[in-house]
N, C-alpha and C positions, 0 to 999 in steps of 0.2 A: 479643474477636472472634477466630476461628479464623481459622489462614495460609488466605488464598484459593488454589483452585485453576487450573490453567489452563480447569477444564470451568466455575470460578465466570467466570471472567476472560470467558469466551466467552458463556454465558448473558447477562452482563451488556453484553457490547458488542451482542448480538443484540438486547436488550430496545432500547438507544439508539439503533440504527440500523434498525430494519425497521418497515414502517409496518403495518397489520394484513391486508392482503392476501400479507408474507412478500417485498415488494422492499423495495430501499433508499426510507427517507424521502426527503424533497428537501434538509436539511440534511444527511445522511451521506452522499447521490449530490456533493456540493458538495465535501463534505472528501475523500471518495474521487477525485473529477478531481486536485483540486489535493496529494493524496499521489503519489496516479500518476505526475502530472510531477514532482514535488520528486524523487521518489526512482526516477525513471528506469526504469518500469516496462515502457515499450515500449521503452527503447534498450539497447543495450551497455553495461554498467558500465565500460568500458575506456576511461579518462580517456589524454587523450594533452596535453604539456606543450605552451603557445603559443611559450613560446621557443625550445623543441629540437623538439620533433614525434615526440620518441622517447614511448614509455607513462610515465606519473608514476603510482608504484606508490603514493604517497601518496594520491593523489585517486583511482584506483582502489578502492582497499581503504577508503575512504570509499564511494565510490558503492554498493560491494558492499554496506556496512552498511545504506545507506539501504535498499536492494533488498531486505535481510532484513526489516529493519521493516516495510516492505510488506507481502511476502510472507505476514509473521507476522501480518497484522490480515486479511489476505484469507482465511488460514485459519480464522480464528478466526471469521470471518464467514461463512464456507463461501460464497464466491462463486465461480459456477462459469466456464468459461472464456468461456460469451456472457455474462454481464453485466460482466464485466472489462474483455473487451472492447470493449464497448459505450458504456463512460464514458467520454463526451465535453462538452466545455464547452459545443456548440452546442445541449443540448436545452432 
C-alpha cells in the first residue's frame, strides 16, 4: 500500500463523518461536541496553576496541542465557522 496523503487522510475522514446530504452524521456531530470541549476549542489555551495562579507553561503548551488536534480534524473536515460553532451537546 502507498504512504497516504493528507488529501487520502481527508477523503477518508469525509467519507466517516458526513452523512449524504454533506452535514455531520449524528455519531461524528457526538465525537465532534465531545473533542471541542476535550481540547478547549471555545476557551483560552492559557492554563493558569491552582496553587500559584501564576500561567503553568506545562499545561499551557498541552492545551495548545490539544487545540492543534482540533484544529487539524476541523480542517481536514472543512467545517466552516457556523457549524463549529454550532456543536452543542443540547441537540
Amino acid at each position: 500500500m502507498a504512504r497516504a496523503t493528507s488529501k487520502d487522510h481527508q477523503v477518508a475522514l469525509r467519507r466517516m463523518c458526513f452523512d449524504g446530504r454533506g452535514g455531520l452524521n449524528r455519531d461524528a456531530k457526538l465525537i465532534a461536541i465531545a473533542l471541542k470541549r476535550f481540547c478547549r476549542a471555545d476557551r483560552t489555551s492559557l492554563m493558569f496553576s491552582p496553587q500559584t495562579g501564576m500561567i503553568d507553561p506545562v499545561a499551557t503548551a498541552a492545551a495548545v496541542a490539544r487545540r492543534e488536534v482540533y484544529d487539524y480534524l476541523r480542517r481536514l473536515l472543512n467545517l466552516d465557522d457556523y457549524v463549529e460553532v454550532n456543536l452543542r451537546e443540547d441537540e
